[in-house]
NUSE-205910 format. One record per residue (C-alpha): x, y, z; residue in three letters. Coordinates in pm, 1 decimal. Layout:
<sites>
<site X="X" Y="Y" Z="Z" code="ala"/>
...
</sites>
This chain:
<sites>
<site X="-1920.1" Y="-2392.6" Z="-472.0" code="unk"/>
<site X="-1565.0" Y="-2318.4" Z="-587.1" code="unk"/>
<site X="-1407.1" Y="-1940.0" Z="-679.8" code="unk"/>
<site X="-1297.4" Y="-1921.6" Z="-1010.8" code="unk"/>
<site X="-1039.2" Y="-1690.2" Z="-1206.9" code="unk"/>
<site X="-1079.2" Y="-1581.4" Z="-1525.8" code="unk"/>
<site X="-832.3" Y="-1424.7" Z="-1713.8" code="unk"/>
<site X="-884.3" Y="-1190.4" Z="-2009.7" code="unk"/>
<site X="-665.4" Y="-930.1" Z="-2211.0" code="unk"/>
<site X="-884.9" Y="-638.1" Z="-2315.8" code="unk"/>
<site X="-792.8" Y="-386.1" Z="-2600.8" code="unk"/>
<site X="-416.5" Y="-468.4" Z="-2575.7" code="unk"/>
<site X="-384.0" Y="-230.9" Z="-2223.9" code="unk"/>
<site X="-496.9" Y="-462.3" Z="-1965.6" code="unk"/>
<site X="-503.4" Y="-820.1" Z="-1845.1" code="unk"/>
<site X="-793.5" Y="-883.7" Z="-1612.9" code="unk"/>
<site X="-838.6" Y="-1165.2" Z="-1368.4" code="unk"/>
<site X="-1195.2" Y="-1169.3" Z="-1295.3" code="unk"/>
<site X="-1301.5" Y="-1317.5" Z="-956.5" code="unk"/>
<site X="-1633.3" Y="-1485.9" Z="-831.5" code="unk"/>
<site X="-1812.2" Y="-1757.5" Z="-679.6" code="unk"/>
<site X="-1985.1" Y="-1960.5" Z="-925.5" code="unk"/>
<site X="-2284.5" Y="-1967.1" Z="-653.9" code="unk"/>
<site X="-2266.0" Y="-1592.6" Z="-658.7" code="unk"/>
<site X="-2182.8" Y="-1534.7" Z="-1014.7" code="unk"/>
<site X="-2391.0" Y="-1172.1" Z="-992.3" code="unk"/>
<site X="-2162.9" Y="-1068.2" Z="-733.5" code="unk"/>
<site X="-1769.1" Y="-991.9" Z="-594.9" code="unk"/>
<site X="-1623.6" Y="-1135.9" Z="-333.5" code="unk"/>
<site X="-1642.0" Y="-982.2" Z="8.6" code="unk"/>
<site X="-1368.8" Y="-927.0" Z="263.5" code="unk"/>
<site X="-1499.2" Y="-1288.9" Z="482.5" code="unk"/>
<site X="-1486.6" Y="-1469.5" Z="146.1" code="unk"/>
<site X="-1087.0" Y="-1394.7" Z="122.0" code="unk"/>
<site X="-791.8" Y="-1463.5" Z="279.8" code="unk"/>
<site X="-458.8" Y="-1357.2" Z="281.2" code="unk"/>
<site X="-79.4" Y="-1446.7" Z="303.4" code="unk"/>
<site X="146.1" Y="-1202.7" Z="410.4" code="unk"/>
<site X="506.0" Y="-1235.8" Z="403.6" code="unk"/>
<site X="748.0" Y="-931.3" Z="392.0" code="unk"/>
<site X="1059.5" Y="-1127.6" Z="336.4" code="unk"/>
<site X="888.3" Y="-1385.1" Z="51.7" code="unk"/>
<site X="671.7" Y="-1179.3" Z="-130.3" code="unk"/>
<site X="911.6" Y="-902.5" Z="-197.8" code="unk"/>
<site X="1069.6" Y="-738.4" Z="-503.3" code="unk"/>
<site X="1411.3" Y="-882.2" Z="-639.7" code="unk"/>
<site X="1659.2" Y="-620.0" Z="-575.5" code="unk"/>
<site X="1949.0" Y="-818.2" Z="-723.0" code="unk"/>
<site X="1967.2" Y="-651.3" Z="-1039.1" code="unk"/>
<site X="2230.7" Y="-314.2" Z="-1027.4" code="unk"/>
<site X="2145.2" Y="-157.4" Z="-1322.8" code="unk"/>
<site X="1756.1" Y="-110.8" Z="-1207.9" code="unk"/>
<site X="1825.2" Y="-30.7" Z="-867.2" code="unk"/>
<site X="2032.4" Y="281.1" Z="-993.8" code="unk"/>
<site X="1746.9" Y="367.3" Z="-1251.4" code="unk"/>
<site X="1514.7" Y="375.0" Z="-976.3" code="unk"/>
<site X="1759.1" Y="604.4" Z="-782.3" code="unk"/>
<site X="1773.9" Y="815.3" Z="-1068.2" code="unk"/>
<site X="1434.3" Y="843.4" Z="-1159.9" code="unk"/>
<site X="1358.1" Y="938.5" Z="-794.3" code="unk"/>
<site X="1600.5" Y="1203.0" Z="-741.2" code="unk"/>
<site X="1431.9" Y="1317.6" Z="-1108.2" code="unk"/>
<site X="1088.7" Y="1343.9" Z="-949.0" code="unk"/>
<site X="1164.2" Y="1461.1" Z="-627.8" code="unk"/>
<site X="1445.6" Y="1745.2" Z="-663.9" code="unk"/>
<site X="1295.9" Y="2046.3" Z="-892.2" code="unk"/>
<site X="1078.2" Y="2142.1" Z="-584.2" code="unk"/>
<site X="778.4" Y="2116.0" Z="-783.3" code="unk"/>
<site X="644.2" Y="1777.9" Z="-689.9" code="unk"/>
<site X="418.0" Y="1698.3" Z="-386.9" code="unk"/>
<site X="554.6" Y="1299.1" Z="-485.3" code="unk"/>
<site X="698.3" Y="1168.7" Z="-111.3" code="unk"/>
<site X="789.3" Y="843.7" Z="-40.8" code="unk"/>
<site X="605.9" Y="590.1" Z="155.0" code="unk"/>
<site X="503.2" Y="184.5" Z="249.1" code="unk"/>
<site X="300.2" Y="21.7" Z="3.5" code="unk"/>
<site X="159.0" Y="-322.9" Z="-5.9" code="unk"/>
<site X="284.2" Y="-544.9" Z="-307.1" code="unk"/>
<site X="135.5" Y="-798.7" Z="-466.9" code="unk"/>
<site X="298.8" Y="-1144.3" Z="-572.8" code="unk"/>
<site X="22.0" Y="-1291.1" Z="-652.9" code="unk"/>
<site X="-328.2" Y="-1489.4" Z="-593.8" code="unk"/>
<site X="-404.6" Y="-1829.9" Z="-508.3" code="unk"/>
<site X="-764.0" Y="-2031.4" Z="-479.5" code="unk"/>
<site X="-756.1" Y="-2313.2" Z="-244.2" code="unk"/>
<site X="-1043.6" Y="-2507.2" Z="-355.2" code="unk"/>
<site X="-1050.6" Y="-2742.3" Z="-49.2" code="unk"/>
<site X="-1152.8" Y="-2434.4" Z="189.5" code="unk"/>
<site X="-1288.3" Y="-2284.8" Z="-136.8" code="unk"/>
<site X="-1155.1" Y="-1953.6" Z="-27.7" code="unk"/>
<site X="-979.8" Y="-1681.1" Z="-263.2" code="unk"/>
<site X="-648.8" Y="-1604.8" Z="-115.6" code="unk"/>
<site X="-418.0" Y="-1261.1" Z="-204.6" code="unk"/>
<site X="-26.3" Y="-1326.0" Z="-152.6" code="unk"/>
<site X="106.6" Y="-1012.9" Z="-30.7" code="unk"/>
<site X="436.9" Y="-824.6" Z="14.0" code="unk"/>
<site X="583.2" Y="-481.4" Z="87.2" code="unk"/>
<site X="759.6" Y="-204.6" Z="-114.6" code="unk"/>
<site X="736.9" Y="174.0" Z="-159.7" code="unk"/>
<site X="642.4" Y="445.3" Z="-363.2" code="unk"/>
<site X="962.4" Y="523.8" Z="-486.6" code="unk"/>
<site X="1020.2" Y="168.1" Z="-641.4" code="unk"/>
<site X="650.7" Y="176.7" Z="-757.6" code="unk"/>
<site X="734.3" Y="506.7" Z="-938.9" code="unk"/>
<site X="1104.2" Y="416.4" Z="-1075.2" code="unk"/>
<site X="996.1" Y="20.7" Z="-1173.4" code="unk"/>
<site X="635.0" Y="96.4" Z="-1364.1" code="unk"/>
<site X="710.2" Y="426.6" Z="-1499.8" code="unk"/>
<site X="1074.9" Y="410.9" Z="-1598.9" code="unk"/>
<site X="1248.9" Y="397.6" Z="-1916.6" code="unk"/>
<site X="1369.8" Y="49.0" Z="-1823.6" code="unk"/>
<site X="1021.0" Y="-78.2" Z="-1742.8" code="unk"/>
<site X="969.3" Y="-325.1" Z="-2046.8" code="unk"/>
<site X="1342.8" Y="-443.4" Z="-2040.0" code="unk"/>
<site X="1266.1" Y="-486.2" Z="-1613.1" code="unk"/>
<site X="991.0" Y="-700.6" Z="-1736.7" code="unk"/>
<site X="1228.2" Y="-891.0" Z="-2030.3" code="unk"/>
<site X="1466.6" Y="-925.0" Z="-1761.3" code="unk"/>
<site X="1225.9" Y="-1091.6" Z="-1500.4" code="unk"/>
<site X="1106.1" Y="-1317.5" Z="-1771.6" code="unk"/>
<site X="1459.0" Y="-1447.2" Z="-1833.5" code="unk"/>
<site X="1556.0" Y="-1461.6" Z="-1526.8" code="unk"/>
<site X="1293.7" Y="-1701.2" Z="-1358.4" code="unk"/>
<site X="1266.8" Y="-1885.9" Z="-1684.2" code="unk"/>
<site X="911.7" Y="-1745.0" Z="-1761.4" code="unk"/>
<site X="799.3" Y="-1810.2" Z="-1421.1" code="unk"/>
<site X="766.5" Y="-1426.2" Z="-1224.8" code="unk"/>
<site X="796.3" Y="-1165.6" Z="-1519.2" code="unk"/>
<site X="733.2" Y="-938.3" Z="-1279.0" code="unk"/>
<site X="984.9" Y="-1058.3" Z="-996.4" code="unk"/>
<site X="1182.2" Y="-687.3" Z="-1067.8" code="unk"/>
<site X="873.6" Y="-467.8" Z="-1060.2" code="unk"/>
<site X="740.1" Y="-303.7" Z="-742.1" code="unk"/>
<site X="352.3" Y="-461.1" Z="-778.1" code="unk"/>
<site X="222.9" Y="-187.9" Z="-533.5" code="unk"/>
<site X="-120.0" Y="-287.3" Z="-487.8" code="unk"/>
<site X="-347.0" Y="-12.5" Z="-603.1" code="unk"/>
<site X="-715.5" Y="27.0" Z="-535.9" code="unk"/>
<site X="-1015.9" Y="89.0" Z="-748.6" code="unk"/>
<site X="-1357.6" Y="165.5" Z="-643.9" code="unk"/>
<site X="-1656.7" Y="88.1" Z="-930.7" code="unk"/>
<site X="-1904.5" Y="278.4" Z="-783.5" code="unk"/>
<site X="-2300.0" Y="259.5" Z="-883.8" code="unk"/>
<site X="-2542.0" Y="514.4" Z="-738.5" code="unk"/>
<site X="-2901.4" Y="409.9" Z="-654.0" code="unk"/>
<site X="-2977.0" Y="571.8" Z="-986.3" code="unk"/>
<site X="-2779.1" Y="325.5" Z="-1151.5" code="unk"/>
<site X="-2479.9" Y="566.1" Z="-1291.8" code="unk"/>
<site X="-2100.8" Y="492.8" Z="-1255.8" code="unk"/>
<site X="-1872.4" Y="781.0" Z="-1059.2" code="unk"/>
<site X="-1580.7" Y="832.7" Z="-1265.8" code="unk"/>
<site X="-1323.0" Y="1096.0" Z="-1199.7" code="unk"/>
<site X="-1127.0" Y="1346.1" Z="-1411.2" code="unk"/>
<site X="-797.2" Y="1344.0" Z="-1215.0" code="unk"/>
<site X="-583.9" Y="1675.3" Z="-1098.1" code="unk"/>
<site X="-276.5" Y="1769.6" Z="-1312.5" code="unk"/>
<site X="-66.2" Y="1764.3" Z="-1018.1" code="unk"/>
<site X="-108.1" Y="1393.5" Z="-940.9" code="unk"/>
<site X="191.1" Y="1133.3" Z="-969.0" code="unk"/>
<site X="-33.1" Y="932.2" Z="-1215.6" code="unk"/>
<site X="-319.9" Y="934.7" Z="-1452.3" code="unk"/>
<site X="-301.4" Y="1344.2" Z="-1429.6" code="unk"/>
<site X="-632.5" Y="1510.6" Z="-1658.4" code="unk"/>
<site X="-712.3" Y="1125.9" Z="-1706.3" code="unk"/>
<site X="-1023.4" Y="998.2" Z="-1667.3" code="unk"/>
<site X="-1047.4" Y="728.0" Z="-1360.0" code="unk"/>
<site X="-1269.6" Y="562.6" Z="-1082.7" code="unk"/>
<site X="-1194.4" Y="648.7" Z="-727.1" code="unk"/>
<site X="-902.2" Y="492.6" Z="-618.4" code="unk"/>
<site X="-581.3" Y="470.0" Z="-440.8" code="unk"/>
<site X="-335.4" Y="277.4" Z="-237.8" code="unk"/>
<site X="-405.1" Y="59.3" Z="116.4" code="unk"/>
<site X="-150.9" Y="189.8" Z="372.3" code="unk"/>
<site X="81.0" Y="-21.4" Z="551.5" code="unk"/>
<site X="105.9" Y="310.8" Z="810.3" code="unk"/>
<site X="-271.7" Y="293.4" Z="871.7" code="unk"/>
<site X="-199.7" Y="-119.4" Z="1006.9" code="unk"/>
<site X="110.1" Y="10.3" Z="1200.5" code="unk"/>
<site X="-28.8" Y="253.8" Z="1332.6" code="unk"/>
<site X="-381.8" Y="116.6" Z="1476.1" code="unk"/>
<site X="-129.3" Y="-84.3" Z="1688.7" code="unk"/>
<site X="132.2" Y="125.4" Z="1761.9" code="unk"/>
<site X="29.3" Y="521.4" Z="1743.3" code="unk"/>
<site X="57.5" Y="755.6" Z="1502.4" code="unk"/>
<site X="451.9" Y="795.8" Z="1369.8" code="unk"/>
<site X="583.0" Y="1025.1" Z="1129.1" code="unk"/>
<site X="871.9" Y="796.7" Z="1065.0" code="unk"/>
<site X="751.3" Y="606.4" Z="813.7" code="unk"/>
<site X="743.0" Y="887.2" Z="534.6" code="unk"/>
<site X="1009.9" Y="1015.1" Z="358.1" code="unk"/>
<site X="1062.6" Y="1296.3" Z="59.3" code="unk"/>
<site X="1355.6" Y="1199.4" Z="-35.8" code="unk"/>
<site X="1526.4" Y="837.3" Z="71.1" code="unk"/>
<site X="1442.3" Y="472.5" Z="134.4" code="unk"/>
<site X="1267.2" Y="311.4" Z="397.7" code="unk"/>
<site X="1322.5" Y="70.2" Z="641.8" code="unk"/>
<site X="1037.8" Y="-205.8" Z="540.7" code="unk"/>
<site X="1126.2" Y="-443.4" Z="831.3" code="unk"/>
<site X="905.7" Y="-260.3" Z="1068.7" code="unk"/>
<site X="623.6" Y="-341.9" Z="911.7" code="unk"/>
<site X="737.4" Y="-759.7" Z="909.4" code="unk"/>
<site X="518.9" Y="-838.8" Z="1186.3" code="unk"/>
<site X="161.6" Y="-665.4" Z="1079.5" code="unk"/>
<site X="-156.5" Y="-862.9" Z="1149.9" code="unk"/>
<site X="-221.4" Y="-1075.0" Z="856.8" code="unk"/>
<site X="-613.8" Y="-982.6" Z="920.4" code="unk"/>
<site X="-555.9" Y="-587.7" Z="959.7" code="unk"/>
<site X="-405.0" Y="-635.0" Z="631.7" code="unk"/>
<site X="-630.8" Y="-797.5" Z="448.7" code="unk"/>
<site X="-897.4" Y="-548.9" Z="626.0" code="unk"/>
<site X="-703.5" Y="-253.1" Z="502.6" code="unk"/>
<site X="-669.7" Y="-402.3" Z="144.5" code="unk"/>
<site X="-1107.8" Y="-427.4" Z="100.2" code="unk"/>
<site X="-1157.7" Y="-103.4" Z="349.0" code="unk"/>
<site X="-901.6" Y="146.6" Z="157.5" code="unk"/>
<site X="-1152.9" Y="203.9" Z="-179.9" code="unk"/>
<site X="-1453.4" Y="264.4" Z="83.5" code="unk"/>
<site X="-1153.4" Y="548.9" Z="244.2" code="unk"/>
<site X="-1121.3" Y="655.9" Z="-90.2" code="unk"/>
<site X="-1472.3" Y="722.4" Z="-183.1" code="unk"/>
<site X="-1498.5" Y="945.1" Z="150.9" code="unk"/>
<site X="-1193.9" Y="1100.7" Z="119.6" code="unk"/>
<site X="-1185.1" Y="1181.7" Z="-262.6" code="unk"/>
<site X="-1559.8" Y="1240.4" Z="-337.7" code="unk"/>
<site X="-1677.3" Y="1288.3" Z="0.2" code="unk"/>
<site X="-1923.6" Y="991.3" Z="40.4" code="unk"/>
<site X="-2006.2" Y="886.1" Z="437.1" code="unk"/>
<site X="-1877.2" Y="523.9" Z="503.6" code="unk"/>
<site X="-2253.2" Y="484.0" Z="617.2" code="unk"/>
<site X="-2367.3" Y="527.8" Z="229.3" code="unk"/>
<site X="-2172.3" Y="277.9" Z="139.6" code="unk"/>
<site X="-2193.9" Y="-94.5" Z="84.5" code="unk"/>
<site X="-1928.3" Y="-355.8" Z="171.2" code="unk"/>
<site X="-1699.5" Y="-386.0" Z="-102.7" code="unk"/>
<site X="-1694.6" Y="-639.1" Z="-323.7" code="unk"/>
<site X="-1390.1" Y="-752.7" Z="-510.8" code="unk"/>
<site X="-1440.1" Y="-778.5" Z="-890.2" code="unk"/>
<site X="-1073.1" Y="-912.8" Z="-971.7" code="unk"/>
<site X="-702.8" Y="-780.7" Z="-1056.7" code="unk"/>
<site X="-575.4" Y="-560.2" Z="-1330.7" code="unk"/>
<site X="-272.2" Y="-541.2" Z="-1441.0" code="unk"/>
<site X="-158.0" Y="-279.5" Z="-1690.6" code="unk"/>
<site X="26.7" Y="-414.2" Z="-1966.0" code="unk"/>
<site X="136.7" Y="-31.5" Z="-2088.1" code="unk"/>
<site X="296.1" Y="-7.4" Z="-1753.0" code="unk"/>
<site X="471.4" Y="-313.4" Z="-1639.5" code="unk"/>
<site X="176.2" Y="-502.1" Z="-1488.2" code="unk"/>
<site X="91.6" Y="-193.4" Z="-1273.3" code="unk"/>
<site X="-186.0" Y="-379.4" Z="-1084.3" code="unk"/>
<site X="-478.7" Y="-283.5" Z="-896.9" code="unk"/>
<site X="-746.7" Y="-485.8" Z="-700.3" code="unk"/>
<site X="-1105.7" Y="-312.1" Z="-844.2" code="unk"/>
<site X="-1421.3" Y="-354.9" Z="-584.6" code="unk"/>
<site X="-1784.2" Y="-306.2" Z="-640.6" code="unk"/>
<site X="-1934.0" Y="-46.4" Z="-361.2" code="unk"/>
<site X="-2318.3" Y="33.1" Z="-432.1" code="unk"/>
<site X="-2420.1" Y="392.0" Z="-291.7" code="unk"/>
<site X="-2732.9" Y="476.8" Z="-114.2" code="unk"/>
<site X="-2698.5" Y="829.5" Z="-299.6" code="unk"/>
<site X="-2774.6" Y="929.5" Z="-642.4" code="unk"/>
<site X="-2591.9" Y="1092.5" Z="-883.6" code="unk"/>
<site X="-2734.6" Y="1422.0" Z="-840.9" code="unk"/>
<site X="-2679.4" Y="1354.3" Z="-413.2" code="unk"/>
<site X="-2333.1" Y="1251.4" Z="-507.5" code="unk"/>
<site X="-2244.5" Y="1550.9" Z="-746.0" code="unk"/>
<site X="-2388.8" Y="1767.4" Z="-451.2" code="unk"/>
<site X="-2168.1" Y="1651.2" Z="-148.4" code="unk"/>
<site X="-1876.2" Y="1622.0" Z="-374.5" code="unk"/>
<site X="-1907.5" Y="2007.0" Z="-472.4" code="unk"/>
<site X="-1872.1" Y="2113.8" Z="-144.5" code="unk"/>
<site X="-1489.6" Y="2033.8" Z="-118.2" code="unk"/>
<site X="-1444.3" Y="1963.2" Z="255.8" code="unk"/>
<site X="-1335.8" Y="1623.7" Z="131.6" code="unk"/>
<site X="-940.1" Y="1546.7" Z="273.4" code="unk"/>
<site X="-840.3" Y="1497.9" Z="-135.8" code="unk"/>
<site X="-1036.1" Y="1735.0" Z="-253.4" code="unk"/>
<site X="-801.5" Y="1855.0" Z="-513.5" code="unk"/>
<site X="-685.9" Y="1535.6" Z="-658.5" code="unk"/>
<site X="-943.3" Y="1562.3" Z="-909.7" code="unk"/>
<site X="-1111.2" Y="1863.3" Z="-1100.6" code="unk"/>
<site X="-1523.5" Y="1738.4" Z="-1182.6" code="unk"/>
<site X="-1698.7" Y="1401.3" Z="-1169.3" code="unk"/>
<site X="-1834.4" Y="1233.3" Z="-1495.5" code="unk"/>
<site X="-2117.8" Y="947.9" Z="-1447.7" code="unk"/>
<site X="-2186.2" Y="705.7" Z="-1703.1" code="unk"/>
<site X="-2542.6" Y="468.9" Z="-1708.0" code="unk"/>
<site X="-2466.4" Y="163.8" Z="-1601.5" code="unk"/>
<site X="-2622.8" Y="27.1" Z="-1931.3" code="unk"/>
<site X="-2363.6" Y="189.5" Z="-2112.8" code="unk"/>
<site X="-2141.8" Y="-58.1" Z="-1932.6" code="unk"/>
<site X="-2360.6" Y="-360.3" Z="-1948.4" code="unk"/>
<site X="-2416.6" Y="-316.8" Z="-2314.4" code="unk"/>
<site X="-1978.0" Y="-210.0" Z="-2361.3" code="unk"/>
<site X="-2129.7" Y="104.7" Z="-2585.4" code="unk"/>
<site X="-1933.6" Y="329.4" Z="-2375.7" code="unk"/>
<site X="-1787.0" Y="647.9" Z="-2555.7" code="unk"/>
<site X="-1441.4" Y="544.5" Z="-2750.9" code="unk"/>
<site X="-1319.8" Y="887.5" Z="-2721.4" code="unk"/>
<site X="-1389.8" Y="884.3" Z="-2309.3" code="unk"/>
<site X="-1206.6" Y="556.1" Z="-2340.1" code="unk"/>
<site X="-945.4" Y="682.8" Z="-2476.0" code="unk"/>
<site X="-875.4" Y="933.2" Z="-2199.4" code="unk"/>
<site X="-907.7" Y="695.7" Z="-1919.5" code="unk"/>
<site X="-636.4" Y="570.4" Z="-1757.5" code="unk"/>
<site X="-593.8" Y="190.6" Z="-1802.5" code="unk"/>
<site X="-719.2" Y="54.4" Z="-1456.1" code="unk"/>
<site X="-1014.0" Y="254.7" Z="-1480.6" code="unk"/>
<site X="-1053.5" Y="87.9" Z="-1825.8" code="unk"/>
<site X="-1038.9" Y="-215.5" Z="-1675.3" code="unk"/>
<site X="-1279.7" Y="-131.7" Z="-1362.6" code="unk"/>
<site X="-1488.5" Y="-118.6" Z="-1585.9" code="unk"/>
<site X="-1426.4" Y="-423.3" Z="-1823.3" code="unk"/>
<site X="-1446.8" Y="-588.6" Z="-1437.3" code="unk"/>
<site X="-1813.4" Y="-457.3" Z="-1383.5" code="unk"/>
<site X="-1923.1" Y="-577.8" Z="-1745.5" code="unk"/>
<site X="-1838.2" Y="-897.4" Z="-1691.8" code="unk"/>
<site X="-2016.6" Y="-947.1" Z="-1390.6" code="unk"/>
<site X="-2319.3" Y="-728.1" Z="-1541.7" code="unk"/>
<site X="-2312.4" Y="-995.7" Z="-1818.1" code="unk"/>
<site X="-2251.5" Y="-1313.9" Z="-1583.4" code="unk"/>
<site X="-2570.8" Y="-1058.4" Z="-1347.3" code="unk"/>
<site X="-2781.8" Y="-1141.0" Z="-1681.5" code="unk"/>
<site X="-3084.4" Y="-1387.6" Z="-1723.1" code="unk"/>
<site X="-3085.1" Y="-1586.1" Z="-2023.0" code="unk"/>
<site X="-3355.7" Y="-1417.9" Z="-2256.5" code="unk"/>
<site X="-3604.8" Y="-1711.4" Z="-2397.9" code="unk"/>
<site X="-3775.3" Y="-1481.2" Z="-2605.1" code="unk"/>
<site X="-3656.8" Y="-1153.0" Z="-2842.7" code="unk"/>
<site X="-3709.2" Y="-849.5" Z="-2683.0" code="unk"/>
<site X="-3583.7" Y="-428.5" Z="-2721.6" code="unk"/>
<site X="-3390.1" Y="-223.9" Z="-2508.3" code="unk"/>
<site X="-3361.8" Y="180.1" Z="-2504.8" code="unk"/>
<site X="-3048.9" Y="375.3" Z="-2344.5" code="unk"/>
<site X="-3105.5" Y="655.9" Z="-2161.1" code="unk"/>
<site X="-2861.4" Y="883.1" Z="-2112.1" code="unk"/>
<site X="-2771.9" Y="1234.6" Z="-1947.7" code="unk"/>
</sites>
C-alpha cells in the first residue's frame, strides 16, 4: 500500500506534512519503513548570498560574546526535503549538513522573512528555503500507558522556546555518527567560529538515518529521564515547519511509554537526568483533549510552534486511529 503526504497549514504558525501508510493509517512510520539520501555537497544551504552570510556573522558574535550564553556551535543535520518513491513504496528523507550557528543566524534573524523572499526569487518559487539552515530538529509526542501527553515547560536559559511550553525534543548529532566510527573528538565543537562540514561527507547513510528516528528516544532519557527500555520504537508522524520562523522544521515521532504519568512525573523529579535543567516542571494533557482538539487556547498560546504542531501531528492520526461511528453515542473528558 503506498505512503502518502498530507500537507496542512494550522492556525497560520505551522505547515504540517503528515506521513503514513494508508495500510497503517493508525500509525507512524518506523525507522525500516524509511529511507534516506544523504548528500553533504547537494543538500546543503546556498551560501552565495553576502549580505546573509554577514548577518549570520553578526548575529553570532551577538549571541556568543556577552559571556552570558551557554549557545556553542556545532554539526547539525539539514533537511532539503522528502521524497515517496511509490515503486519501493518507501518514504525517503533528503538530507544535508549545517550548524548551529547558521540555524541560529538564518531562522531567528532580522533578515529571516527577506532570506525566505530572497530564496523564493531566486529559484523562481522552486526552494524558498534554499538560504535557510533547515537544521533538522526532533520532537517526541509522548503518551503514557495512562493515556496523557508529556509536555515540557522549557528553561529560560535555552537558545529557543525559553518558559515555552514544548514536547521533548532536540537535534540528531552528526558527532554521535562520527564518532561511533571514529572515537570520541572534541574537534567538532566550537564557541565561537565555523566548522569544517567536510568531515562529516562520508557518514553511513544508515547511521544517519538511525540517528535521525533514535535522537527523540535520547531525548526522552536524557531530558525527562525515561529508560530506552520504557520506550517504544518511534514512529514518525510527519514534518513541521514553522512559518513564524523561516520554515524552522522538525521531524515529530510517536513513542508510547510503559510508565504512567504519575511513574513519569516521579523519575523525572529526581534530576539525575544529563538535561536536567533544560526545563523547569512537566505538564500532561489527556490524550482526549488532543483527539477531540479541545486543548486549552491559553496553553496554546504559550507553546512553542513545533510543539503546536506535535500535536496537530498526533490529532490527525488520532482522527485517521478512529472507527466510523454507525450509531450516535456520548463521550465524557476526564481531566486532572
Amino acid at each position: 500500500m503506498p505512503i502518502v503526504v498530507e500537507k496542512n497549514l494550522f492556525a497560520g504558525r505551522v505547515e504540517l506534512d503528515s506521513i503514513y501508510d494508508t495500510a497503517h493509517p493508525e500509525k507512524g512510520l518506523l525507522e525500516s519503513d524509511s529511507g534516506i539520501d544523504y548528500d553533504v555537497h547537494s543538500f546543503g544551504r546556498n551560501t552565495n548570498r553576502a549580505d546573509h552570510e554577514a548577518a549570520i556573522e553578526a548575529l553570532w558574535h551577538e549571541k556568543t560574546s556577552s559571556g552570558q550564553t551557554r549557545v556553542y556551535n556545532a554539526s547539525k543535520f539539514r533537511l532539503k526535503g522528502l521524497e515517496v518513491k511509490s515503486k519501493e513504496s518507501q518514504f525517503v528523507l533528503k538530507v544535508g549538513l549545517t550548524d548551529y550557528r547558521d540555524l541560529l543566524g538564518t531562522h531567528y534573524s532580522k533578515l529571516t522573512n527577506q532570506m525566505v523572499q530572497d530564496g523564493l526569487t531566486d529559484s523562481d518559487g522552486k526552494d524558498p528555503y534554499m538560504y535557510m539552515s533547515n537544521g533538522i530538529g526532533v520532537g517526541a509526542v509522548t503518551l503514557t500507558k495512562d493515556d496523557f501527553v508529556v509536555l515540557v515547560k522549557r528553561a529560560g536559559w535555552t537558545g529557543e522556546g525559553a518558559h515555552k511550553i514544548d514536547r521533548p525534543g532536540g537535534h540528531p548529532e552528526p558527532d554521535l555518527v562520527w564518532e561511533a566510527v571514529n572515537g570520541p573528538s572534541k574537534a567538532h565543537s566550537s564557541p565561537s567560529g565555523c566548522l569544517d562540514l567536510s568531515l562529516y561527507s562520508k557518514l553511513d547513510s544508515a547511521l544517519v538515518l538511525s540517528e535521525i528516528f533514535q535522537s527523540p528516544c535520547h531525548e526522552l532519557r536524557d531530558e525527562i529521564n525515561i529508560p530506552i527500555e520504557d520506550q517504544s520504537p518511534p514512529e514518525l508522524l510527519g514534518r513541521i515547519l514553522s512559518t513564524q520562523a523561516g520554515g524552522r522544521v522538525s521531524l515529530d515521532f510517536l513513542i508510547h511509554l510503559q510508565l504512567d504519568r504519575y511513574e513519569v512525573q516521579s523519575r523525572y523529579a529526581k534530576g539525575t537526568q544529563s538535561e536536567a535543567d533544560e526545563s523547569e516542571n512537566l505538564i500532561f494533557i489527556p490524550v482526549v483533549q488532543v483527539k477531540d482538539w479541545c486543548v486549552d487556547q491559553e496553553m496554546i498560546h504559550n507553546m512553542t510552534d513545533h510543539c503546536l504542531g506535535g500535536l496537530r501531528l498526533f490529532h490527525l492520526l488520532l482522527k485517521r486511529s478512529a472507527p466510523t461511528p454507525t450509531t450516535t453515542t456520548t463521550t465524557s473528558t476526564t481531566t486532572s
